[in-house]
N, CA, C and O of each residue as an XYZ file, in Angstrom:
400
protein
N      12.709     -4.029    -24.754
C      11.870     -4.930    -23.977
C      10.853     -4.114    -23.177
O      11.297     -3.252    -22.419
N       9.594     -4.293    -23.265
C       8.465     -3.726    -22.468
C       8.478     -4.457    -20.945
O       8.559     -5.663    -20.713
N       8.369     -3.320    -19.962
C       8.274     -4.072    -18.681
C       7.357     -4.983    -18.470
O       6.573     -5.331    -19.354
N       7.357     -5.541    -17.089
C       5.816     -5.795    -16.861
C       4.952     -5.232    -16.571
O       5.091     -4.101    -16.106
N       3.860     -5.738    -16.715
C       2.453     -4.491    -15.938
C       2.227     -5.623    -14.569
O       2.264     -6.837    -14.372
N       2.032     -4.632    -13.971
C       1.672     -4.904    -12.216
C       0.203     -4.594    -11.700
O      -0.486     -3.682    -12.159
N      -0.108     -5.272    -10.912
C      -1.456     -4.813    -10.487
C      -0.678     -4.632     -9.283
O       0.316     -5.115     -8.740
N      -1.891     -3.381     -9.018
C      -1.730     -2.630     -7.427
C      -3.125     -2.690     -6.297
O      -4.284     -2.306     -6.455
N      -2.628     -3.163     -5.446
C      -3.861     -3.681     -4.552
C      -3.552     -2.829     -2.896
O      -2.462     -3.184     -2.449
N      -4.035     -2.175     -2.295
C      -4.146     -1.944     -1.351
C      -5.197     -2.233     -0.264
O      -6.399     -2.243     -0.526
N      -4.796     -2.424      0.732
C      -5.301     -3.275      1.906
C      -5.024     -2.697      3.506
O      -3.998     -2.838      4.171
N      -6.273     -2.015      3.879
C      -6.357     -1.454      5.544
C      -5.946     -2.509      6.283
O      -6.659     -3.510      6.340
N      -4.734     -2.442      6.959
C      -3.452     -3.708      7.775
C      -3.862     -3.118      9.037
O      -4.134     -3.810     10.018
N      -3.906     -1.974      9.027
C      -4.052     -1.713     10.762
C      -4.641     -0.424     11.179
O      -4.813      0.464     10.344
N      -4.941     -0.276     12.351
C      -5.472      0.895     12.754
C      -7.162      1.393     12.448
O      -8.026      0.529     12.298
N      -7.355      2.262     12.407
C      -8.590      2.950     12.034
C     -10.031      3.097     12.857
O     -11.189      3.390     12.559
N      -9.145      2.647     14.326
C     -10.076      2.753     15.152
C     -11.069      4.615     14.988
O     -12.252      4.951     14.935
N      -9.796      5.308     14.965
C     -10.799      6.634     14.987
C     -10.740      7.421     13.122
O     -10.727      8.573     12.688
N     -10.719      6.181     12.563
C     -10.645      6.812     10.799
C     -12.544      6.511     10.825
O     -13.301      5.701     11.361
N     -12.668      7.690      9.911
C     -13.885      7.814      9.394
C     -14.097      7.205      8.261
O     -15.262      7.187      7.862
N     -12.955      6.491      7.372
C     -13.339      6.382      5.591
C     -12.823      5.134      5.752
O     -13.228      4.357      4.887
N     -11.875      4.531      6.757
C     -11.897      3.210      6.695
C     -11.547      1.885      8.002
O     -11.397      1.995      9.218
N     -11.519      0.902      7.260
C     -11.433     -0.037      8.685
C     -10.970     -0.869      8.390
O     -11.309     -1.206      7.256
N     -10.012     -1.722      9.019
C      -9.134     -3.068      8.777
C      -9.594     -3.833      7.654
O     -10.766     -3.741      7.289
N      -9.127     -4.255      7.328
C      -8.983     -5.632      6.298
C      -9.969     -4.994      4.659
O     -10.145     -5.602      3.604
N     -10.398     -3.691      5.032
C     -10.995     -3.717      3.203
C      -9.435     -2.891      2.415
O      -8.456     -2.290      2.859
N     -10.071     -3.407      0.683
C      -8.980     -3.844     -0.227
C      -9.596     -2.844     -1.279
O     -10.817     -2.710     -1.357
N      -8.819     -2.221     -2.002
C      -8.748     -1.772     -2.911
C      -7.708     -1.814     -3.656
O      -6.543     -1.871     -3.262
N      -8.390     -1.768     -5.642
C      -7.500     -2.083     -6.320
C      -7.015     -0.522     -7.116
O      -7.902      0.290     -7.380
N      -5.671     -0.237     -7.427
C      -5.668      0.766     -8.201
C      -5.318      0.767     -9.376
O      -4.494     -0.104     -9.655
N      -5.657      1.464    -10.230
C      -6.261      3.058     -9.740
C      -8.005      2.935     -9.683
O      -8.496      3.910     -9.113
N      -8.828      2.107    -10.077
C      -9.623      1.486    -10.507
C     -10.481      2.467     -8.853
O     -11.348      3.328     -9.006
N     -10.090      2.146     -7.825
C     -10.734      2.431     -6.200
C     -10.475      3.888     -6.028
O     -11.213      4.663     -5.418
N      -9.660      4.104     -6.461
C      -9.054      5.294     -6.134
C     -10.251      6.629     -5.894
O      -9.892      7.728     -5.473
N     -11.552      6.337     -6.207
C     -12.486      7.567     -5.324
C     -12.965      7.136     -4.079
O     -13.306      7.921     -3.194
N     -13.011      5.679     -3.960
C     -13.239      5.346     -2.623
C     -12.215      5.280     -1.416
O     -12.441      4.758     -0.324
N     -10.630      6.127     -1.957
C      -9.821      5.634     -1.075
C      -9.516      7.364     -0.665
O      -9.489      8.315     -1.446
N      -9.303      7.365      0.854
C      -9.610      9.121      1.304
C      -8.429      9.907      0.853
O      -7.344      9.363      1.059
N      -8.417     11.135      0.250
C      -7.254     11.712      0.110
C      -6.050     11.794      0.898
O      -4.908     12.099      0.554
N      -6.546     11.446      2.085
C      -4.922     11.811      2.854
C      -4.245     10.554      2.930
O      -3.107     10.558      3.399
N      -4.824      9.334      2.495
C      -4.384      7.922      2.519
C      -3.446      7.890      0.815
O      -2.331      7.446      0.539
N      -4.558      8.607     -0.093
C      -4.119      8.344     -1.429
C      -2.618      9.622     -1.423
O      -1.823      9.609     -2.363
N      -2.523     10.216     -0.721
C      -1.237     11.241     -0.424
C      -0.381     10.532     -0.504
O       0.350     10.427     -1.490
N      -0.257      9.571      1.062
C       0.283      9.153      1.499
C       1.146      7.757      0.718
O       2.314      7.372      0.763
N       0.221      7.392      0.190
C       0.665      6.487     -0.253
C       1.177      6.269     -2.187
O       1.483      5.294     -2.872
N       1.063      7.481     -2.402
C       0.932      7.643     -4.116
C       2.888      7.709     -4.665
O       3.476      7.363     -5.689
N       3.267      8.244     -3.539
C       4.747      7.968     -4.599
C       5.447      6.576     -4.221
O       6.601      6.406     -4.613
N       4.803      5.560     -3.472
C       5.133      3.690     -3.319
C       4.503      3.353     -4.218
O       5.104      2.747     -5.105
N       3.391      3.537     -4.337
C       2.401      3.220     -5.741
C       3.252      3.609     -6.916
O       3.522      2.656     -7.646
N       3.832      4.980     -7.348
C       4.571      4.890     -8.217
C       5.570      3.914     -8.100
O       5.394      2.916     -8.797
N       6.348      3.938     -7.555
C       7.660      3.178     -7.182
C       6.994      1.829     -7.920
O       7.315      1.408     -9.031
N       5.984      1.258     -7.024
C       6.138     -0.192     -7.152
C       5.152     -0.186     -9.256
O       5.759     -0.571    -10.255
N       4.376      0.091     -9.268
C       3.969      0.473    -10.670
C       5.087     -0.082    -11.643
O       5.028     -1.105    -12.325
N       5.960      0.690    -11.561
C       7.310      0.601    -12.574
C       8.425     -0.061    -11.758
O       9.558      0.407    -11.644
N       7.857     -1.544    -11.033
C       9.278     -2.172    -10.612
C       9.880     -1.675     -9.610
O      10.888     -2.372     -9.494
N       9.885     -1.019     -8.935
C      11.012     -0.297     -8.087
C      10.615     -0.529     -6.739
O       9.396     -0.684     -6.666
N      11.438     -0.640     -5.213
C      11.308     -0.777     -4.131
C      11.991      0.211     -3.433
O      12.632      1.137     -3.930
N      11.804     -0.057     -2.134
C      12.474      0.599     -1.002
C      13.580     -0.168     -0.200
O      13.307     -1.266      0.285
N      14.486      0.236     -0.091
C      15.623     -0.360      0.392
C      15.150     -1.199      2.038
O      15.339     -2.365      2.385
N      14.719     -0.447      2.523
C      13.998     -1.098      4.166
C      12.884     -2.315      3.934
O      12.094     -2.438      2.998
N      13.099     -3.254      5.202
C      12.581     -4.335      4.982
C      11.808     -4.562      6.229
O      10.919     -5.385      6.449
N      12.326     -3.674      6.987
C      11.256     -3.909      8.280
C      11.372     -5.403      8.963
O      10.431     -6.068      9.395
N      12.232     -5.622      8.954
C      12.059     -7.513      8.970
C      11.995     -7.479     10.880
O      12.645     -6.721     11.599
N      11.362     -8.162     11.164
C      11.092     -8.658     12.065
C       9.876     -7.898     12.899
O       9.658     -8.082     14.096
N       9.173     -7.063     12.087
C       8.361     -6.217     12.265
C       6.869     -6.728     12.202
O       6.864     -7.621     11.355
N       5.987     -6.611     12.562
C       4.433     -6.924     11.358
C       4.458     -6.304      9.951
O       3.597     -6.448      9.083
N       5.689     -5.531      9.869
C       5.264     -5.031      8.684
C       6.483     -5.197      7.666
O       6.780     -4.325      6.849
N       7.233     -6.551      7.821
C       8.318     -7.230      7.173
C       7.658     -7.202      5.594
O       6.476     -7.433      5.335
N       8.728     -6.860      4.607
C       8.412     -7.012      3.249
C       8.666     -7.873      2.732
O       9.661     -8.427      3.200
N       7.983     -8.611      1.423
C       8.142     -9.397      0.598
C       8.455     -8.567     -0.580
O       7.764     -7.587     -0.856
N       9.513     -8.939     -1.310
C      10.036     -8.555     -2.283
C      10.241     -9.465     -3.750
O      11.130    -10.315     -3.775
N       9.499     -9.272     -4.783
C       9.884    -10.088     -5.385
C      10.034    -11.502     -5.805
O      10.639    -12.023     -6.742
N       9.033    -12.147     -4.475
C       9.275    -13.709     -4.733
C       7.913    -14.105     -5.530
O       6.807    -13.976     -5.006
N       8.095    -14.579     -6.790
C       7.193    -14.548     -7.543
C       6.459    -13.640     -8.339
O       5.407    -13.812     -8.955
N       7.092    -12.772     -8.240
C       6.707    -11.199     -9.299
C       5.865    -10.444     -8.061
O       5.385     -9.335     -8.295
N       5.678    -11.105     -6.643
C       4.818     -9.805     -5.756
C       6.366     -9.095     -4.641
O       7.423     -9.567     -4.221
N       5.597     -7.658     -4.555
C       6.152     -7.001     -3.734
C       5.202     -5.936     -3.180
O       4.461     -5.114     -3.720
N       5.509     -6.269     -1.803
C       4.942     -5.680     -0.425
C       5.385     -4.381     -0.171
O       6.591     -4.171     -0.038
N       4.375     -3.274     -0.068
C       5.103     -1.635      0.898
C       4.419     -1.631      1.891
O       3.454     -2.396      1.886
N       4.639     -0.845      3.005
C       3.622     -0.798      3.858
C       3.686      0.918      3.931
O       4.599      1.630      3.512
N       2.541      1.300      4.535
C       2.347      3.016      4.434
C       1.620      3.880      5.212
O       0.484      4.072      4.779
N       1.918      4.490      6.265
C       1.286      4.863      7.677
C      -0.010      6.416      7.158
O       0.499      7.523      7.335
N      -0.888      6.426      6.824
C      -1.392      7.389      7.223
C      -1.315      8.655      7.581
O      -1.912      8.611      8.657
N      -0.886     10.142      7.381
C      -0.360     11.174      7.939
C      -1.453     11.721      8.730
O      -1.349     12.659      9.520
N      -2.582     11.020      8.439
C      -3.888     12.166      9.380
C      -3.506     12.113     10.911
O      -3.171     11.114     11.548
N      -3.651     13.603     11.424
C      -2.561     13.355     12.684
C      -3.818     12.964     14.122
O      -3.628     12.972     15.338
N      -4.975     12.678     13.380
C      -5.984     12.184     14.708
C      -5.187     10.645     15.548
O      -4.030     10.230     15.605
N      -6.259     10.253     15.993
C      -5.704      8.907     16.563
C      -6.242      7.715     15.495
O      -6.613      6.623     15.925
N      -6.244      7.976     14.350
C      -6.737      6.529     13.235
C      -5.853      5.949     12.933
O      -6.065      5.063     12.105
N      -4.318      6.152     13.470
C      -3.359      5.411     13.309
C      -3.181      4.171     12.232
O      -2.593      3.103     12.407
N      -3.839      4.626     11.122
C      -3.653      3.877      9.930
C      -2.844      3.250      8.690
O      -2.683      3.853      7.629
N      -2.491      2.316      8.887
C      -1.226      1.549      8.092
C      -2.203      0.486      6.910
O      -3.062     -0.391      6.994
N      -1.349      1.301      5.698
C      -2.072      0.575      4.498
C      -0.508     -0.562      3.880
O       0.696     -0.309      3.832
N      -1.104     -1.485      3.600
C      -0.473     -2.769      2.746
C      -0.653     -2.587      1.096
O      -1.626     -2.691      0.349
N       0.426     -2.341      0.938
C       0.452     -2.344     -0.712
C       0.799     -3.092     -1.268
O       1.951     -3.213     -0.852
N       0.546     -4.349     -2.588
C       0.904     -5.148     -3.028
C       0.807     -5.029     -4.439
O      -0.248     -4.715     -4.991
N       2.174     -5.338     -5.223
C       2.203     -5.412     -6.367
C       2.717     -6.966     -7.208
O       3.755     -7.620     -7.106
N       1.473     -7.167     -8.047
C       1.826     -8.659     -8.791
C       2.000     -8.349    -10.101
O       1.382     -7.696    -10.942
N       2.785     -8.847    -10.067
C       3.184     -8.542    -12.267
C       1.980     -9.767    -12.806
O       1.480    -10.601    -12.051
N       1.709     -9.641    -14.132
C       0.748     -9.785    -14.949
C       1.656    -10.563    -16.127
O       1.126    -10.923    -17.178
């Protein structure tokens, strides 16, 4: 049986007051964005991207958080993914994966 294919969408959720490459609420799709998205974000966030790619999650749910996950209801699942740049851009990206 062939899995599903997933689309991967990422989305600036928070922060970026002092980020230079980005700012709340813009979306990118991957891998398709992936030169417009800054290396230390695409670091950061590239082995959830694997994960979710091929089905797979993270055991934490964050629930009661802003950054509570959706898992699965309807073929989407939610990561969320902090930024390592150690300025003050305090940046949290939203990852979403929908099967196809």
């Amino acid at each position: 049986m062939m899995p599903k294919r997933r689309i991967i969408e990422l989305e600036i959720f928070e922060g970026g007051d002092g980020c230079v490459a980005h700012k709340v609420g813009e979306k990118y799709k991957w891998p398709e964005d992936r030169g417009k998205i800054c290396k230390w974000l695409q670091d950061a966030a590239g082995g959830m991207i694997r994960a979710l790619e091929h089905g797979g999650t993270l055991a934490w749910t964050y629930k009661g958080t802003p950054y509570e996950k959706l898992i699965d209801a309807d073929g989407v699942t939610t990561e969320y993914v902090r930024c390592p740049d150690p300025t003050k851009a305090g940046l949290v990206v939203k990852i979403t994966a929908r099967e196809v």
